[in-house]
N, C-alpha and C positions, 0 to 999 in steps of 0.2 A: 504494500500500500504506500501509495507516494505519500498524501498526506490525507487523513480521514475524514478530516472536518471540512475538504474542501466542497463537498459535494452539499455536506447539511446549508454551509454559511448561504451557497449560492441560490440552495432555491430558497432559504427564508428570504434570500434578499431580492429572489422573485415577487415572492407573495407581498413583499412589505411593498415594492413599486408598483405594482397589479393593480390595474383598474378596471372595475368590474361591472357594466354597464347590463340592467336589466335590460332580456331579446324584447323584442317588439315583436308581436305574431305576423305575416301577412294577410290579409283580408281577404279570404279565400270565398269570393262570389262567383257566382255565373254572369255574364256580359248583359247587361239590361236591367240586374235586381238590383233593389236598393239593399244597402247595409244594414244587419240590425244594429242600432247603436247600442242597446242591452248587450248585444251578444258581444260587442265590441267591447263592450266597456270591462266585461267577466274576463273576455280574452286575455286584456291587457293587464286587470290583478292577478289572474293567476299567473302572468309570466314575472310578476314584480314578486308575487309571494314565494316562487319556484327559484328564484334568484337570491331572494334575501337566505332561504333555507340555507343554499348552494355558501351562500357569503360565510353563515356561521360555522360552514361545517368547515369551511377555509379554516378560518380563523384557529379553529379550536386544533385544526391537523398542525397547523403551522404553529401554534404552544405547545403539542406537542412534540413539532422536532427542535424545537429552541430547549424542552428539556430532554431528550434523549440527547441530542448532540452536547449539552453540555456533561452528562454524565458518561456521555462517550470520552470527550475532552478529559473530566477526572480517571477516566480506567486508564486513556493511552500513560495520563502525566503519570502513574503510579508505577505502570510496567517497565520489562525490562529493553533497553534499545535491542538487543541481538532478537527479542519473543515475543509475539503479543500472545495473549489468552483468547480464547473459544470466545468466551463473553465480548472483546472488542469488536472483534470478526463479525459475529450478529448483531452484537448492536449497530454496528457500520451499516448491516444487511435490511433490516429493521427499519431506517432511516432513509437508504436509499428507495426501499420500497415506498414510503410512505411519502417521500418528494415525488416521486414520480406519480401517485395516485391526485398529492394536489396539483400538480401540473396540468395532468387532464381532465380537475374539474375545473380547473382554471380557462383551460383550453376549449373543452371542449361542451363542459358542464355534463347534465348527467346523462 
C-alpha cells in the first residue's frame, strides 16, 4: 500500500465539494394534452423528497469514512513499518468500498 489514507481523504473531499441538485422529472404528455399541474406539482416533491433522502444518507456514509479513516490512521500510526495487521488491510477494504458506494449515489443517485 503506497499510502492508505489517500483514497478515504479524497473522496471525503468529494463529498465535502459535491453539489447536489434535486432531478426535475420530464413532463411526460402526449402532443395536444394539457399538463396536470397536480400531477406536476407530486412529481416535482417527490423528486425533492427522493433527493433530500439520497443527501442524508451522503452525509451520514461520509461521517462514516471520516471515522473509519481516522481509526485506520490510529492502526497504520501504531504498526510496524516492515507489517501491517489483517485489521488495516480491511479496514483500508471497508473504506474503499464505502467511497465508492457514495460516489454512485453521488453520481448517479439511487
Amino acid at each position: 500500500m503506497k499510502n492508505p489514507l489517500l483514497l478515504p481523504c479524497f473522496a471525503i473531499a468529494l463529498m465535502l465539494g459535491a453539489q447536489v441538485s434535486p432531478p426535475v422529472p420530464e413532463a411526460a404528455q402526449a402532443p395536444g394534452h394539457p399538463i396536470d399541474p397536480l400531477a406536476k406539482d407530486h412529481d416535482v416533491q417527490m423528486a425533492m423528497a427522493r433527493n433530500n433522502s439520497r443527501q442524508q444518507q451522503i452525509q451520514a456514509d461520509a461521517a462514516k469514512l471520516l471515522q473509519l479513516s481516522q481509526e485506520l490512521k490510529a492502526e497504520v500510526d501504531k504498526s510496524n513499518k516492515n507489517e501491517l495487521s489483517l485489521s488495516v488491510v480491511k479496514k483500508a477494504e471497508e473504506i474503499e468500498k464505502l467511497a465508492k458506494a457514495v460516489k454512485t449515489k453521488m453520481r448517479d443517485g439511487y
